[in-house]
LUMTI-8363 format. One record per residue (C-alpha): x, y, z; residue in one letter; residue number from 1. Coordinates in pm, 1 decimal. Layout:
<site><x>X</x><y>Y</y><z>Z</z><type>a</type><seq>NUM</seq></site>
...
***
This chain:
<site><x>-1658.4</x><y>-1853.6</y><z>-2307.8</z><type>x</type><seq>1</seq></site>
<site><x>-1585.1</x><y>-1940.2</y><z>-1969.1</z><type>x</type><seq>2</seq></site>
<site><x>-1580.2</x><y>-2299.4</y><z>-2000.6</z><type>x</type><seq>3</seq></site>
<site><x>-1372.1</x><y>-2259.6</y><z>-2316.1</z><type>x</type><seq>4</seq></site>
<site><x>-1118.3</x><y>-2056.1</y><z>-2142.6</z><type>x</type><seq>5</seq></site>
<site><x>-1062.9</x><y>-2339.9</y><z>-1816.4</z><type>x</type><seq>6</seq></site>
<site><x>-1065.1</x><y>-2600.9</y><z>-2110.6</z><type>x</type><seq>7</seq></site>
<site><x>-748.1</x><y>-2430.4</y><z>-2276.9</z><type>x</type><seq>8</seq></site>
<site><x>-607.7</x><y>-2350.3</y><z>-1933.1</z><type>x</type><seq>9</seq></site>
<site><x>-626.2</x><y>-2772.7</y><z>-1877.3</z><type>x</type><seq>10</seq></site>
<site><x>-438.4</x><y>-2829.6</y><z>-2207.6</z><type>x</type><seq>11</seq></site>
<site><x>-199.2</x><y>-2590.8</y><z>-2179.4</z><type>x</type><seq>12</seq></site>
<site><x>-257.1</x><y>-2390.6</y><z>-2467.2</z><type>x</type><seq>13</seq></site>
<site><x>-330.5</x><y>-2056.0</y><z>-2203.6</z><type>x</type><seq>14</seq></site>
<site><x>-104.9</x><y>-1997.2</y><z>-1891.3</z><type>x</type><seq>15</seq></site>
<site><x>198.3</x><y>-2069.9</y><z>-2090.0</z><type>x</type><seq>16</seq></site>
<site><x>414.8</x><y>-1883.5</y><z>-1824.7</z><type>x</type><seq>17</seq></site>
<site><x>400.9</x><y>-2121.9</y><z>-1584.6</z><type>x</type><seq>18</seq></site>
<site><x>698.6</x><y>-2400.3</y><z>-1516.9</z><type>x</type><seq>19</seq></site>
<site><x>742.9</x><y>-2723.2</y><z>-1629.8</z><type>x</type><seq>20</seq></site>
<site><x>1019.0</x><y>-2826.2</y><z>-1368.9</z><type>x</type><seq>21</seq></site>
<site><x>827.5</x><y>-2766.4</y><z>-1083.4</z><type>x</type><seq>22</seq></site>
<site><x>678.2</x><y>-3062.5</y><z>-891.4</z><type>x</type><seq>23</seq></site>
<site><x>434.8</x><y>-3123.3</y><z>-630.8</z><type>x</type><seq>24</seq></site>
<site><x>380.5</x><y>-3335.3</y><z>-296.8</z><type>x</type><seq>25</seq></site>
<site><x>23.8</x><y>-3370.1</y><z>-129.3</z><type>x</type><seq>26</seq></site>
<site><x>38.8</x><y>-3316.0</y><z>225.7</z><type>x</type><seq>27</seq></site>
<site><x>-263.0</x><y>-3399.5</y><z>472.4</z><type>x</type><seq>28</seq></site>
<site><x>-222.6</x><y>-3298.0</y><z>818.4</z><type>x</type><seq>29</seq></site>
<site><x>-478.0</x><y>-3392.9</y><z>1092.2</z><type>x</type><seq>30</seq></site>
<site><x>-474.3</x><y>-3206.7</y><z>1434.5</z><type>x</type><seq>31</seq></site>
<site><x>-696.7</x><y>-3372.6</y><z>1659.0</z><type>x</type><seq>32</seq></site>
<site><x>-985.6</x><y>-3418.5</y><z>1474.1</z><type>x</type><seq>33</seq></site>
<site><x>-955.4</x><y>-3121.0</y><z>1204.6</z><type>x</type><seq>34</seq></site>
<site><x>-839.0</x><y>-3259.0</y><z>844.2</z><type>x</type><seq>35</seq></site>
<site><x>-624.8</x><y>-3033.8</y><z>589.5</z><type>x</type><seq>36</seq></site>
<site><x>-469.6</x><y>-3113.8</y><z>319.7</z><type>x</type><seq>37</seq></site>
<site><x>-287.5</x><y>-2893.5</y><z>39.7</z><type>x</type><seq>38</seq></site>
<site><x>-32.8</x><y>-2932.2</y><z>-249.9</z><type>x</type><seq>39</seq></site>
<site><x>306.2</x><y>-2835.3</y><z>-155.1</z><type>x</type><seq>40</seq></site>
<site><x>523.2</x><y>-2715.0</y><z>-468.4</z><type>x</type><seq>41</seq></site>
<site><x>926.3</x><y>-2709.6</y><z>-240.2</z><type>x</type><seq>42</seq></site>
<site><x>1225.8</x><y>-2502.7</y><z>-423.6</z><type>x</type><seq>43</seq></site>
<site><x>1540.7</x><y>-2614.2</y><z>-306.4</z><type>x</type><seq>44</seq></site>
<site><x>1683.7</x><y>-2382.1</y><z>-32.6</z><type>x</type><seq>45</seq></site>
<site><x>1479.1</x><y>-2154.8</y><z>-43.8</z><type>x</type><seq>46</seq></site>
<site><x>1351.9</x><y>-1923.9</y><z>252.6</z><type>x</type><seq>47</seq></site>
<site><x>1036.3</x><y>-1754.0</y><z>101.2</z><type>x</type><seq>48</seq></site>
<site><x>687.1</x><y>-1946.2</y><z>99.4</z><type>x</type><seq>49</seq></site>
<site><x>355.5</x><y>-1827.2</y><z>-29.5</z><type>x</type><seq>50</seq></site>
<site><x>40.4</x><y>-2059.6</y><z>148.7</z><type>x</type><seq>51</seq></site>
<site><x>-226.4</x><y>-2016.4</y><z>-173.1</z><type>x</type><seq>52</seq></site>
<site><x>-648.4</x><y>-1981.9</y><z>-61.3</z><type>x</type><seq>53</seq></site>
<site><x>-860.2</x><y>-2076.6</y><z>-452.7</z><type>x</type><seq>54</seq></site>
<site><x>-1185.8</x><y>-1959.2</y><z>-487.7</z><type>x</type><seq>55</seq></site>
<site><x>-1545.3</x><y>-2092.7</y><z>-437.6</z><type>x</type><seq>56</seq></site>
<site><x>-1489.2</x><y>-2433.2</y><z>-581.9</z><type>x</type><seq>57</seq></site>
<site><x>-1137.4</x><y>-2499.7</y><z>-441.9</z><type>x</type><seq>58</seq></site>
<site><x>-828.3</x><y>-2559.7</y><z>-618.3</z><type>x</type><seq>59</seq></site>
<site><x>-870.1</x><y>-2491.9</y><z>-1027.8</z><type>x</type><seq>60</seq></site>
<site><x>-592.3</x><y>-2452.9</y><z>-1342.0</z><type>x</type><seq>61</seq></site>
<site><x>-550.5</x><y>-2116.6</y><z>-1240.6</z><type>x</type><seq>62</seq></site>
<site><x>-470.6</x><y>-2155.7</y><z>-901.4</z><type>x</type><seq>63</seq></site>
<site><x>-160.1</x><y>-2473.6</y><z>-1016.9</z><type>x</type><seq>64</seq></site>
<site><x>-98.0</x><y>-2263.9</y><z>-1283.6</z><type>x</type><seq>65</seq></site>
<site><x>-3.1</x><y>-1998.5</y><z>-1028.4</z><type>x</type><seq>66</seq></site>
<site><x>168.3</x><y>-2212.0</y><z>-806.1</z><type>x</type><seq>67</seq></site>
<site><x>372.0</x><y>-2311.0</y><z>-1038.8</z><type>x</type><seq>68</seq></site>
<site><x>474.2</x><y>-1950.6</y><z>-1173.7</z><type>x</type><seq>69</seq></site>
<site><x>582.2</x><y>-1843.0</y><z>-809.6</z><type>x</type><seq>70</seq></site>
<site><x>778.2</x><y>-2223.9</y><z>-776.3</z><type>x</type><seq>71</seq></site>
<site><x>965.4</x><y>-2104.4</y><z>-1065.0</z><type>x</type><seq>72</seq></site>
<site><x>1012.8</x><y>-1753.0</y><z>-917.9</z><type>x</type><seq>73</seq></site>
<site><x>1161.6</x><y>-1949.8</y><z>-622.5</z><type>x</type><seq>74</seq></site>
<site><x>905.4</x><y>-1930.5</y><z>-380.5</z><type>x</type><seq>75</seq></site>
<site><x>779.8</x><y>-2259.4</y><z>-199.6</z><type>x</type><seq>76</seq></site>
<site><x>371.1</x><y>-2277.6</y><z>-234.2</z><type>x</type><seq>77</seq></site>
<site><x>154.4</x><y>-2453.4</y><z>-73.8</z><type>x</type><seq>78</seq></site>
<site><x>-202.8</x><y>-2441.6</y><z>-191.0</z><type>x</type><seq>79</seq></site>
<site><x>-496.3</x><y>-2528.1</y><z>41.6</z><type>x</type><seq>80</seq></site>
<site><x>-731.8</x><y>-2801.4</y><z>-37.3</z><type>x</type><seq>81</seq></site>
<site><x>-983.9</x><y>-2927.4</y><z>148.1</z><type>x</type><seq>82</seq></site>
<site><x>-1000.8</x><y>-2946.1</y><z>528.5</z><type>x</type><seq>83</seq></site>
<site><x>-1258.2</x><y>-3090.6</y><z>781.0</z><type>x</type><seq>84</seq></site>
<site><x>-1613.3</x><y>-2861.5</y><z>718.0</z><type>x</type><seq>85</seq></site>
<site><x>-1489.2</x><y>-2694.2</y><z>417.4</z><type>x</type><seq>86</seq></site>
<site><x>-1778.5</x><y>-2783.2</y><z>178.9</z><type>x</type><seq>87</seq></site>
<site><x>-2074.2</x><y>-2762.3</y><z>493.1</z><type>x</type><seq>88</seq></site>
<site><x>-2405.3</x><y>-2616.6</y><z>407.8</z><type>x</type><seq>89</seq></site>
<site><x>-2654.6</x><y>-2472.5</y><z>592.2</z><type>x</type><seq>90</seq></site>
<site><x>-2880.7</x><y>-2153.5</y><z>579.6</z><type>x</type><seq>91</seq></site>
<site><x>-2835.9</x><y>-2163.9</y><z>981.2</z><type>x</type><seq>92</seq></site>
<site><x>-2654.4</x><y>-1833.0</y><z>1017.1</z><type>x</type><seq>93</seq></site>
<site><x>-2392.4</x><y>-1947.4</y><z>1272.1</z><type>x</type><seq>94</seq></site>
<site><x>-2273.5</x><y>-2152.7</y><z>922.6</z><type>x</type><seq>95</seq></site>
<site><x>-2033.7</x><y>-1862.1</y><z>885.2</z><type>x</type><seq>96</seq></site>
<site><x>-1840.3</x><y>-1835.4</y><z>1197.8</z><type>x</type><seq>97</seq></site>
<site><x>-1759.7</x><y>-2194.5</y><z>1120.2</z><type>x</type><seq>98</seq></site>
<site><x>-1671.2</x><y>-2180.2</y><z>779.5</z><type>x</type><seq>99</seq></site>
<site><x>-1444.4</x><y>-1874.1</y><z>864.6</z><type>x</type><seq>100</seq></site>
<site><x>-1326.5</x><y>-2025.7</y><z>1177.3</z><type>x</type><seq>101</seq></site>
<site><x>-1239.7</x><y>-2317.1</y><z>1006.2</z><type>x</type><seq>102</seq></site>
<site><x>-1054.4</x><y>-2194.8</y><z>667.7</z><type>x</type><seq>103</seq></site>
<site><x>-837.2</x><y>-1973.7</y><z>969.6</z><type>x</type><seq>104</seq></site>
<site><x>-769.1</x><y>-2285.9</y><z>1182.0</z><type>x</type><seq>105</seq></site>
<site><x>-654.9</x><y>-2483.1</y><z>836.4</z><type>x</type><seq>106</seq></site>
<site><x>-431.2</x><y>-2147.5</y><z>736.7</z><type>x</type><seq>107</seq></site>
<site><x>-311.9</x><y>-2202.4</y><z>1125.7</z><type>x</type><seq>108</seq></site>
<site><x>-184.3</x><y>-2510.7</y><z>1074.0</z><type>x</type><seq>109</seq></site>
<site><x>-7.2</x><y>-2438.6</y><z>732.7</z><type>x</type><seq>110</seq></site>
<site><x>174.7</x><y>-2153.2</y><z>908.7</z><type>x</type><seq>111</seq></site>
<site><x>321.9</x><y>-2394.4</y><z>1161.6</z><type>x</type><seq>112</seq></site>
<site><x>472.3</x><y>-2630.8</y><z>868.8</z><type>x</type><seq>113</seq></site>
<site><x>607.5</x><y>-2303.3</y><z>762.7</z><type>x</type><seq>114</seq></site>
<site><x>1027.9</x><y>-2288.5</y><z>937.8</z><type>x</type><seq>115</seq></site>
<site><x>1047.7</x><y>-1958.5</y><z>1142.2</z><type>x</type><seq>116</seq></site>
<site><x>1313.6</x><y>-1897.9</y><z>918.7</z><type>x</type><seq>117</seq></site>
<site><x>1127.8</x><y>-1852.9</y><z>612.2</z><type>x</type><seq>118</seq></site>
<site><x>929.6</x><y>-1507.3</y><z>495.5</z><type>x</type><seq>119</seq></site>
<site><x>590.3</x><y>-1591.3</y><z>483.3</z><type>x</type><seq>120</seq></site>
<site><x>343.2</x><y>-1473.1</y><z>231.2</z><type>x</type><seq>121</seq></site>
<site><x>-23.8</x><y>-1528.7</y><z>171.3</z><type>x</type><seq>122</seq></site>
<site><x>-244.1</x><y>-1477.3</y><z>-192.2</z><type>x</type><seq>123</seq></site>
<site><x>-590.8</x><y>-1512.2</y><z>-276.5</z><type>x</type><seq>124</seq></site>
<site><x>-858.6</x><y>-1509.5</y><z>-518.2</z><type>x</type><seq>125</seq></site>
<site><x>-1189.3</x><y>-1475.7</y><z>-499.9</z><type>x</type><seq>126</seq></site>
<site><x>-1329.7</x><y>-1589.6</y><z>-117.9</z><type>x</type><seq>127</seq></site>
<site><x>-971.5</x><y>-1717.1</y><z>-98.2</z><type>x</type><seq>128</seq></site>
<site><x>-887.0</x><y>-1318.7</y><z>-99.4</z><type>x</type><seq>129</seq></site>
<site><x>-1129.2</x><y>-1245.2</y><z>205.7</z><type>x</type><seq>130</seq></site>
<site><x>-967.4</x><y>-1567.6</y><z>362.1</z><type>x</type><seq>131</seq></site>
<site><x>-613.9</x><y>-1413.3</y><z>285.4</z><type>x</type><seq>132</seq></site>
<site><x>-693.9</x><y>-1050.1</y><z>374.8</z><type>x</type><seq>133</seq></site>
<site><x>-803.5</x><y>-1192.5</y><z>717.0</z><type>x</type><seq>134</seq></site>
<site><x>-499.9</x><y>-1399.6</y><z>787.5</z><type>x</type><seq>135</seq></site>
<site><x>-292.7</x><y>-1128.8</y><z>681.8</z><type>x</type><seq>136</seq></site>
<site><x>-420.5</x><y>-899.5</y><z>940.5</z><type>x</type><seq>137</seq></site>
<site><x>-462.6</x><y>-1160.5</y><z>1197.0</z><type>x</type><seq>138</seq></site>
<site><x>-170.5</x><y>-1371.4</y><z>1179.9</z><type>x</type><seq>139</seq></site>
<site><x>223.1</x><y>-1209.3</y><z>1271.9</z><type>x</type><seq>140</seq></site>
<site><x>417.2</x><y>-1390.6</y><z>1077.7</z><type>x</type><seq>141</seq></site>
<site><x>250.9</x><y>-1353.8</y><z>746.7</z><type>x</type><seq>142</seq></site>
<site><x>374.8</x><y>-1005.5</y><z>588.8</z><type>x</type><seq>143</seq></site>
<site><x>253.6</x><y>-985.4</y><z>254.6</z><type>x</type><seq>144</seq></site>
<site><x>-86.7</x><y>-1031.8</y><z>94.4</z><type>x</type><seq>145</seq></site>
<site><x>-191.5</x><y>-1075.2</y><z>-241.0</z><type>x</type><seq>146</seq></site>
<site><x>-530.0</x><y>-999.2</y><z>-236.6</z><type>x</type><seq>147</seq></site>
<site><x>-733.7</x><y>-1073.5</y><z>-626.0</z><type>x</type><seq>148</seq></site>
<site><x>-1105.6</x><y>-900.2</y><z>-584.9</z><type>x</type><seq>149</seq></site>
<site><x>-1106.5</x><y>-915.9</y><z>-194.1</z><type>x</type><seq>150</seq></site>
<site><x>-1273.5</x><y>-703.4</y><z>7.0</z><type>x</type><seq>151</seq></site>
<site><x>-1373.8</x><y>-576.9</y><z>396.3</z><type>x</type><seq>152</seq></site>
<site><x>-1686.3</x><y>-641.6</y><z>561.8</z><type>x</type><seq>153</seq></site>
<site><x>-1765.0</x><y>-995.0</y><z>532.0</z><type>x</type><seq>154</seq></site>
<site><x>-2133.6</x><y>-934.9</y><z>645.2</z><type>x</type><seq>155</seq></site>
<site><x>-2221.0</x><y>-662.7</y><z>363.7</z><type>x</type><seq>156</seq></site>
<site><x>-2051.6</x><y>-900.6</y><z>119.6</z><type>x</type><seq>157</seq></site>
<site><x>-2275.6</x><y>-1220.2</y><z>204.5</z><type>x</type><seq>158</seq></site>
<site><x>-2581.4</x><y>-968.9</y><z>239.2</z><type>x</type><seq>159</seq></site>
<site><x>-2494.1</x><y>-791.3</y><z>-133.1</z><type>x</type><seq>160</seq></site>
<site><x>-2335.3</x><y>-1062.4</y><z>-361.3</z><type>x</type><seq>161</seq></site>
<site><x>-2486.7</x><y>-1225.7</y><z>-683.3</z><type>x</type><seq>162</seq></site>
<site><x>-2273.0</x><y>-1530.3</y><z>-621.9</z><type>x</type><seq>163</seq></site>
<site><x>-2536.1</x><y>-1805.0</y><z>-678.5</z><type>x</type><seq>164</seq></site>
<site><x>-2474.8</x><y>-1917.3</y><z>-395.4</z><type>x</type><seq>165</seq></site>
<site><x>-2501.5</x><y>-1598.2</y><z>-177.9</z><type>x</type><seq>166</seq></site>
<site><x>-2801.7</x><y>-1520.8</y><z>-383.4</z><type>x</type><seq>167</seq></site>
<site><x>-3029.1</x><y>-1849.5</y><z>-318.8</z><type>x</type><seq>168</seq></site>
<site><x>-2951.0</x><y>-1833.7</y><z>66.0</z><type>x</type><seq>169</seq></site>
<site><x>-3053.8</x><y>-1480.6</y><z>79.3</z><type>x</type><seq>170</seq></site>
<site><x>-3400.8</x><y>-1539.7</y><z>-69.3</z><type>x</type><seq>171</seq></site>
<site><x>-3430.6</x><y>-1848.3</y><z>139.1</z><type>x</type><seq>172</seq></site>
<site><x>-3307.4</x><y>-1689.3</y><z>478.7</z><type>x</type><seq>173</seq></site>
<site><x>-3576.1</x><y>-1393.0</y><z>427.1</z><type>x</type><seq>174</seq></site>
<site><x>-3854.9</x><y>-1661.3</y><z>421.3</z><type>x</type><seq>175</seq></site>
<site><x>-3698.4</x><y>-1829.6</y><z>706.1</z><type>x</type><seq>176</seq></site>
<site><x>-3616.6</x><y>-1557.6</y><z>918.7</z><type>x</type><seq>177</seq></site>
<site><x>-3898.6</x><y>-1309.1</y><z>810.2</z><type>x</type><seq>178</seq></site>
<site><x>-3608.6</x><y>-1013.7</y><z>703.1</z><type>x</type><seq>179</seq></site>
<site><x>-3795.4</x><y>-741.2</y><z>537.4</z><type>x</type><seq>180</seq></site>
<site><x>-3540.8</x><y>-545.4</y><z>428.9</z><type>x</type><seq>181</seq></site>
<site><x>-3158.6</x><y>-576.3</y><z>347.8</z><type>x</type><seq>182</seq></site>
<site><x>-3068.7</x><y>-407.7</y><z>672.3</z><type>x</type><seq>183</seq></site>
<site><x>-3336.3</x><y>-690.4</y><z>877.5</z><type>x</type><seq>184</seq></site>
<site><x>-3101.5</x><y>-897.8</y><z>707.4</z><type>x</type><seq>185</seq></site>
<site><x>-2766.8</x><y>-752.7</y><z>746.7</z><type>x</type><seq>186</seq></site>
<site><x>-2802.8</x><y>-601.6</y><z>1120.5</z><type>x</type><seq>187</seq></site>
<site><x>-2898.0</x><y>-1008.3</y><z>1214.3</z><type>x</type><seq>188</seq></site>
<site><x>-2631.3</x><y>-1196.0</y><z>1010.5</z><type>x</type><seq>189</seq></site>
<site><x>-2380.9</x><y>-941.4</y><z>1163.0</z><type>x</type><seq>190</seq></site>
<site><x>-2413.0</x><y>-1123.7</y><z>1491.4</z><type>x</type><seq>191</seq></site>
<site><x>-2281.9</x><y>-1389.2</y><z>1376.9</z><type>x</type><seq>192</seq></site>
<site><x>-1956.0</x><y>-1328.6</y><z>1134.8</z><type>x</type><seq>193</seq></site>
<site><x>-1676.0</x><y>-1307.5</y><z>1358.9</z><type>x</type><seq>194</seq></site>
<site><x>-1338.9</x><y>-1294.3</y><z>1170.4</z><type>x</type><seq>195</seq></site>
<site><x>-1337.0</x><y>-952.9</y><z>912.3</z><type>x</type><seq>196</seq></site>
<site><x>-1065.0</x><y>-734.7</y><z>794.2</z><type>x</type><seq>197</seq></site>
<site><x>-1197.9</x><y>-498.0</y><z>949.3</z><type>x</type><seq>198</seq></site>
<site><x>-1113.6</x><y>-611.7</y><z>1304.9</z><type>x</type><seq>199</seq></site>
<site><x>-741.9</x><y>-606.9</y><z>1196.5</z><type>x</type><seq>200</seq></site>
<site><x>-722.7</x><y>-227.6</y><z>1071.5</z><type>x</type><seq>201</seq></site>
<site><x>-452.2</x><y>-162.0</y><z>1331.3</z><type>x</type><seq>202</seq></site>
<site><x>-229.2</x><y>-441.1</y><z>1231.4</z><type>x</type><seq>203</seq></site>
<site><x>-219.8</x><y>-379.6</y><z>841.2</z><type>x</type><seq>204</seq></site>
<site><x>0.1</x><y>-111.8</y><z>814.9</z><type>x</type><seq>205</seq></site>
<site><x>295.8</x><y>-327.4</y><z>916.3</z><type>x</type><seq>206</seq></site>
<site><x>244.7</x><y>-549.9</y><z>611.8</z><type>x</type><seq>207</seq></site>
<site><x>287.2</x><y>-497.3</y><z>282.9</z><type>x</type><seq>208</seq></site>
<site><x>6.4</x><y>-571.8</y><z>75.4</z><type>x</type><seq>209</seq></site>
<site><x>-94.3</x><y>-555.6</y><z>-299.1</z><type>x</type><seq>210</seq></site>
<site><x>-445.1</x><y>-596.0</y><z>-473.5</z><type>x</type><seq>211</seq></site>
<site><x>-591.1</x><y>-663.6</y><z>-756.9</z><type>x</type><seq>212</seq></site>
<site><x>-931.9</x><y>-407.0</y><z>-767.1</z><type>x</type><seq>213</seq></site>
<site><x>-1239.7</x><y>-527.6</y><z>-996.7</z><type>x</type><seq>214</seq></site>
<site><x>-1464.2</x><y>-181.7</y><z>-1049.5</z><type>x</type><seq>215</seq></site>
<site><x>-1749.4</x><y>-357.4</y><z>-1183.2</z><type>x</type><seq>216</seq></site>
<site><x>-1796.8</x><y>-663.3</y><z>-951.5</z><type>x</type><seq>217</seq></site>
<site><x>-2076.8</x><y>-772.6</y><z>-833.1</z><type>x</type><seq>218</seq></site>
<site><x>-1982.5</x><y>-1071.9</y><z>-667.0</z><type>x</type><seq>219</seq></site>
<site><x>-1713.5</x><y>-925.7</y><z>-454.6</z><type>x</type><seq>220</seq></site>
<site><x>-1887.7</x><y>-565.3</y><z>-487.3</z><type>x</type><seq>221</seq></site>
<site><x>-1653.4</x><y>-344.3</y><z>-596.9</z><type>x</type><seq>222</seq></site>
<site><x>-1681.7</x><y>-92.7</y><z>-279.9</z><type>x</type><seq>223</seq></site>
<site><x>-1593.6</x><y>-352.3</y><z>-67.2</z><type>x</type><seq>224</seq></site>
<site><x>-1277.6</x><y>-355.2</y><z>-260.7</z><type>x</type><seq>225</seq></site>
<site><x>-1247.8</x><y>19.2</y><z>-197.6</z><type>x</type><seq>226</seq></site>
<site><x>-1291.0</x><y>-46.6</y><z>180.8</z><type>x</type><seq>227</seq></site>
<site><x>-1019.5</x><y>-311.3</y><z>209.8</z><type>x</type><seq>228</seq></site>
<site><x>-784.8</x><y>-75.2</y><z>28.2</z><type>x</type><seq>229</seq></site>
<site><x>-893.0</x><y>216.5</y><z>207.4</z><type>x</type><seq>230</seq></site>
<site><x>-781.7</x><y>-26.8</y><z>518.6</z><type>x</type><seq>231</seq></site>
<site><x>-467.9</x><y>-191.0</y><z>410.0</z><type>x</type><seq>232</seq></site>
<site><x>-354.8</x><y>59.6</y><z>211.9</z><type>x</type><seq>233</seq></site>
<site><x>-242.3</x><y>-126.5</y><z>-36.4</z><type>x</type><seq>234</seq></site>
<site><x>164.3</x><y>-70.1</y><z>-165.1</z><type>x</type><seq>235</seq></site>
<site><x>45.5</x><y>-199.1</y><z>-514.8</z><type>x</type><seq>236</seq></site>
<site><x>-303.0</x><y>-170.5</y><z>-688.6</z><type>x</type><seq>237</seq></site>
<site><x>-370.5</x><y>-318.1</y><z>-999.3</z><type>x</type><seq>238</seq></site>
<site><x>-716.1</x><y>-200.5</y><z>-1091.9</z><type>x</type><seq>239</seq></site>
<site><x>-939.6</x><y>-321.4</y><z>-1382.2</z><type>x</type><seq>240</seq></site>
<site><x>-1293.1</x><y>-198.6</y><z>-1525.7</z><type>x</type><seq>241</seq></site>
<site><x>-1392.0</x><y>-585.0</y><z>-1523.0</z><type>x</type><seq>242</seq></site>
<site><x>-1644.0</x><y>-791.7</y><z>-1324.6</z><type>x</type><seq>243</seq></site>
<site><x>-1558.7</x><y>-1062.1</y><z>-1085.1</z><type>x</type><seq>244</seq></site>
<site><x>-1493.0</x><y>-1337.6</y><z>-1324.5</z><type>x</type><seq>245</seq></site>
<site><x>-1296.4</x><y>-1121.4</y><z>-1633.7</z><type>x</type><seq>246</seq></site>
<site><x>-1085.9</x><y>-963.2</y><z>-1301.1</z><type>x</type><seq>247</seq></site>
<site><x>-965.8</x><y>-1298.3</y><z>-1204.6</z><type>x</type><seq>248</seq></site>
<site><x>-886.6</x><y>-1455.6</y><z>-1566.9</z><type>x</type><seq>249</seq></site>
<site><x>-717.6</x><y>-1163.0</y><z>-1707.7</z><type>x</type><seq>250</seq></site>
<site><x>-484.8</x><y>-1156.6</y><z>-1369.9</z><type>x</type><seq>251</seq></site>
<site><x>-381.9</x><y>-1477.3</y><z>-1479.2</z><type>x</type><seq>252</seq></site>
<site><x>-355.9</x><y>-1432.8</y><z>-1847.7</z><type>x</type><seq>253</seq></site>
<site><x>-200.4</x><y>-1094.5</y><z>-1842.2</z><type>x</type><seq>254</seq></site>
<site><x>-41.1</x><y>-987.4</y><z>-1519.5</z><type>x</type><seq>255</seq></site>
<site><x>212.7</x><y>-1249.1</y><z>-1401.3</z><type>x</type><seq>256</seq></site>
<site><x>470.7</x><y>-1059.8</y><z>-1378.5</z><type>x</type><seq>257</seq></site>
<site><x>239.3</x><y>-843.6</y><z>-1137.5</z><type>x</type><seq>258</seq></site>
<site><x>154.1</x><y>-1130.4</y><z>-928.6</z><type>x</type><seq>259</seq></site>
<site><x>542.3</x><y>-1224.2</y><z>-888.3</z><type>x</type><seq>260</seq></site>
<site><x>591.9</x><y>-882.1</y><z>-751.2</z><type>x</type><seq>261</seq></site>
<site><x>360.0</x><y>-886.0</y><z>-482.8</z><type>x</type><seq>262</seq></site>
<site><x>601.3</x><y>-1097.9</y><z>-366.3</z><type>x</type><seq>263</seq></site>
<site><x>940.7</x><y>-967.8</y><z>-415.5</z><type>x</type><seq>264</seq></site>
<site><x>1103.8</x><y>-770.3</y><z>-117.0</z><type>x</type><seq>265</seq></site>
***
């Protein structure tokens, strides 16, 4: 079902809202020796600008399809590709700190393309959400969030998930490291994640935020959700009895019109 639904999405046939007049440049940017690159969809005078973080897996039909929803709502988007380190593995727990470090340094240098003039926005799905709920607390000039089954406390996420992913390294890093239990495990990694929503508590209510809440996720668990709202207290919620994947697709399919409005001032 879920390949069948992305194979639709790449025709056409699903995410019919989306523009057909809105075009795209890719950008690449290099700052000493740190690579990013992202697809910049311009509107004409406008001052409003959204920077776009995908999911595990990087940029997908959902996330264009997006972009080009808010183009056509008169937003400039860019959407984040790749940049130096982005696709690194290692079950080294200092991994993190770079991987966060470095999706922060390639939001960074998207800001600073962004005129001082514009109102800057940020949206996520997915890790792109944690990415965006980060930036949003951390970075002044962004002011409003879109945040699609994010959550708060990065550690308890890595430590809980059934991403794949998150799932192998776990069983992996408690051979490695000799972690008994889930706290061994959590009270260890937590040394070593850095950048959380939670260090930016103070800063959140001066933005205006919105977030789409999966109850029954398991990837993002869903009381991590419940933290980051708790948190950012949220000015729009749109919450779904879904899990992580169902969350996301129905967003898209169904709710475009909420997505727009995250936006709107």
């Amino acid at each position: 079902m879920k390949t069948l639904i992305l194979f639709l999405a790449q025709l056409g046939i699903l995410g019919s809202l989306e523009a057909k007049d809105c075009f795209f440049e890719d950008k690449s940017f290099i700052e000493e020796d740190f690579y990013t690159r992202a697809r910049y969809y311009p509107v004409k005078g406008s001052l409003k600008t959204i920077i776009m973080l995908p999911p595990t897996g990087g940029t997908n039909v959902i996330d264009r399809s997006y972009a080009r929803t808010l183009c056509a709502a008169g937003f400039n988007v860019y959407v984040l590709d790749k940049y130096t380190g982005y696709d690194e593995y290692s079950l080294d727990l200092e991994i993190h700190r770079r991987y966060y470090g470095r999706t922060q340094r390639a939001i960074d240098i998207l800001v600073k393309e962004v005129p001082e003039d514009h109102h800057l926005s940020i949206m996520g799905t997915s890790i792109g959400a944690l990415h965006a709920a980060i930036s949003v607390g951390r970075v002044e000039r962004i002011k409003n969030a879109l945040i699609i089954t994010g959550g708060a406390d990065i550690t308890g996420m890595i430590v809980d998930s059934d991403q794949e992913l998150m799932r192998v390294a776990r069983k992996k890093r408690n051979l490695m490291f000799g972690f008994k239990t889930r706290d061994d495990y959590y009270n260890e990694l937590k040394k070593h994640i850095e950048l959380d929503p939670l260090n930016y508590e103070a800063n959140f209510p001066r933005k205006k935020i919105s977030m789409v809440i999966a109850n029954n996720d398991t990837t993002v668990p869903g009381h991590y959700q419940r933290l980051l709202q708790k948190i950012s207290q949220p000015v729009r919620i749109l919450e779904m009895s879904d899990n992580h994947f169902w969350a996301i697709v129905k967003t898209w399919l169904f709710h475009s019109e909420f997505v727009v409005q995250a936006f709107k001032e």
